[in-house]
N, C-alpha and C positions, 0 to 999 in steps of 0.2 A: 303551903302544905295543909293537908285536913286537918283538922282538930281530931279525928275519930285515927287510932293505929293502923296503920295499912294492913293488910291480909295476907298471911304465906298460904299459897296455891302451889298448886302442883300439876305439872304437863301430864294431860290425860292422851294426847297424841297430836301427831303436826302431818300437815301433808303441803304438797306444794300446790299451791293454785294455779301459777304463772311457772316462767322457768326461774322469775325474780322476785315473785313473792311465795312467803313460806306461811300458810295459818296456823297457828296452835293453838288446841284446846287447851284450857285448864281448869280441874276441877280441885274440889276438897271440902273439909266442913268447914272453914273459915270464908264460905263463898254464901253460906245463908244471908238472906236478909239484904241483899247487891242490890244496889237499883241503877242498873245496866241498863234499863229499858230507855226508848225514845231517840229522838236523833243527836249526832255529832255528841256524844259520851266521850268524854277525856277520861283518862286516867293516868298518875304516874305510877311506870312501873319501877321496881330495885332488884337488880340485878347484882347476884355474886361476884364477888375478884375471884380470881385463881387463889384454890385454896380454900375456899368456902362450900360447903353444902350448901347450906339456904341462908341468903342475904341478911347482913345486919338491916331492921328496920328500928323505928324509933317507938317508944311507949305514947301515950298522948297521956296528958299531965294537965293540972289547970294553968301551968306555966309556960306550956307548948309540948312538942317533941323533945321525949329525951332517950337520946343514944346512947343504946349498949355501952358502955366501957370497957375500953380496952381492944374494942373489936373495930379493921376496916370500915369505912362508908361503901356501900353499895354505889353502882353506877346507875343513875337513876334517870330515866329519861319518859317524855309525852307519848302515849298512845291515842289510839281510839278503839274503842270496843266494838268490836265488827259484831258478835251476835252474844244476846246474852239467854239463855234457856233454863229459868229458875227451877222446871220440873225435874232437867236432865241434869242440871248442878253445873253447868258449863256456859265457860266464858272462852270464845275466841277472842281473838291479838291477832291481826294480820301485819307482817315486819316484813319491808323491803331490804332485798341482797342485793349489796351494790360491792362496788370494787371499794378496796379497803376499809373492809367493816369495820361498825365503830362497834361498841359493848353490848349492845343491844340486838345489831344483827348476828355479831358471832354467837351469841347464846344463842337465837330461833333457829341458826342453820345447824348446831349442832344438837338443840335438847331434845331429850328421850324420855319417854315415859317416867313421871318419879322427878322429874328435875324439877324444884327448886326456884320460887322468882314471889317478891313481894308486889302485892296490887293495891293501891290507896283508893276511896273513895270515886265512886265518878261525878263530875261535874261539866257546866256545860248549860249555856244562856241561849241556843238557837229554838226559836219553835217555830215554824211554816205560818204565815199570814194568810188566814184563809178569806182576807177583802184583797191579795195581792190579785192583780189581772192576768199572770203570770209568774214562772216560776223562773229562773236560771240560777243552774250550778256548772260551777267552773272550778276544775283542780287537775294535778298531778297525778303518778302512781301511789306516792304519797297523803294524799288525799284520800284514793281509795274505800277503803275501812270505812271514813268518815258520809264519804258522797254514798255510797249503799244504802247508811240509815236516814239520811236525807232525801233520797229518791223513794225510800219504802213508807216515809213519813206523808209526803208530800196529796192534798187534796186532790181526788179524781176530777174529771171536767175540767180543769184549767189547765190551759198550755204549759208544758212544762219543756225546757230545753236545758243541756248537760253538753258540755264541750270539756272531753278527757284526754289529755297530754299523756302517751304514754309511750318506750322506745319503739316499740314496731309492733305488729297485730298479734305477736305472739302473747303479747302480755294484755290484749283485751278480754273481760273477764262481764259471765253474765252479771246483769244489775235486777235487781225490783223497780216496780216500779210502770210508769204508762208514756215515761219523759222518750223525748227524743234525742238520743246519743248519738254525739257525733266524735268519735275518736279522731285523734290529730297523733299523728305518728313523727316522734321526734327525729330518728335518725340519728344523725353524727353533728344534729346544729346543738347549739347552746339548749338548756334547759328555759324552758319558759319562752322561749323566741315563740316557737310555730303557734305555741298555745295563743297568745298574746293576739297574735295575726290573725287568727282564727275567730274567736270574740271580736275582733274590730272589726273585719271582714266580713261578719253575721247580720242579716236581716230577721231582727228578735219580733216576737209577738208585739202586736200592739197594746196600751191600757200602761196601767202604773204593777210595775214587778219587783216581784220581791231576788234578792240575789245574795247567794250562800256562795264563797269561794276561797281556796286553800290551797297550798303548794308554797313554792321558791319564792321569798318574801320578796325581791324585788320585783319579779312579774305580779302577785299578788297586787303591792302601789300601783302598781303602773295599772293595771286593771282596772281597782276600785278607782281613780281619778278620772279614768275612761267613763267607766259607766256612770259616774255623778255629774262629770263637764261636758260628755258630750252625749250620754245617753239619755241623763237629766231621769235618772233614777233617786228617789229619795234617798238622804244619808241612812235615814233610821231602818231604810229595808236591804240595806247591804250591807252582810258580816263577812268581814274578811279576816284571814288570819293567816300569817307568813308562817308556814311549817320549818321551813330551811333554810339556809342563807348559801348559794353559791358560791358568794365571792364576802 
């Protein structure tokens, strides 16, 4: 967790992007000074229980975090900061709706203007190799959020290719960017199957590439060991990171 106290914000408003995902803005004076900027920006959010107005968060101390007394933990869980606009005081959060929301999605589908949610520092080691010969990104709907500021980041003139796992074409969503997407439409198979298939099945740019990729942690392995043993892609130019775990 940060050293610096998380930040209570407030939902400035939400719309739906997809029919599965919901973005919400959030603004406040506790949002000065954010450095939201650049790609794949994590952040943990804190999220109220029932019964709370706005989330216990922790004080930072030279001892660490120290919590309220007396008061519930917040349910606290990983984002990534889809847009940050330090003029307009606003930070989108793009959160996917899935069948039996966990704490995170039922607060996006239901918050209203004025609601309530604590945002910690952003962090976050990716930055675009601009000797890579090529570019490829690979994720989920999950991923999302994250693949956007990595496509808006990424150097013009070099190849760039994006293979997006998502349930059906309703939930394709524009991108930034000069990359060539190629959505893969899950259907009714397993998570991370078709994606999987998709990448192995791919004839990628030629040269030495760089590769950013996110999603269902075991397609995630299964991927990065692809592209190290049989695409013979450097280790040091492939970040990967398992969002979620199916099973």
């Amino acid at each position: 967790m940060s050293t610096t106290a998380p930040r209570l914000l407030q939902v400035r408003r939400s719309v739906r992007v997809t029919p599965r995902m919901v973005r919400v803005t959030l603004a406040g004076t506790e949002l000065a000074g954010f450095g939201g900027d650049g790609p794949d920006r994590r952040i943990k959010m804190f999220f109220p229980v029932p019964g709370q107005e706005r989330p216990a968060v922790p004080r930072a101390t030279s001892g660490g975090p120290l919590w309220p007394p007396g008061e519930p933990r917040p349910a606290i869980r990983t984002y990534t900061v889809r847009r940050f606009d330090a003029d307009a005081g606003e930070l989108d959060v793009d959160f996917v709706l899935h069948e039996g929301h966990g704490p995170a999605a039922a607060w996006a589908r239901d918050a209203r203007p004025g609601a309530w949610v604590g945002v910690s520092e952003p962090g976050g080691r990716y930055e675009p190799d601009p000797a890579a010969g090529f570019h490829l990104v690979i994720g989920d709907e999950t991923a999302l959020p994250a693949v956007a500021t990595v496509l808006a980041a990424l150097p013009g003139g070099v190849p760039a290719v994006a293979f997006l796992e998502v349930a059906d074409a309703d939930e394709e969503q524009d991108l930034p960017g000069a990359a060539d997407v190629r959505w893969v439409h899950r259907g009714d198979r397993e998570p991370g199957v078709p994606l999987a298939e998709a990448v192995r099945a791919a004839d990628l740019p030629a040269g030495s590439g760089q590769a950013w990729l996110s999603g269902e942690s075991a397609c995630v392995r299964d991927l990065r060991k692809h592209l190290l043993d049989e695409r013979g892609l450097d280790r040091r130019r492939v970040y990967a990171t398992g969002y979620w775990r199916l099973k």
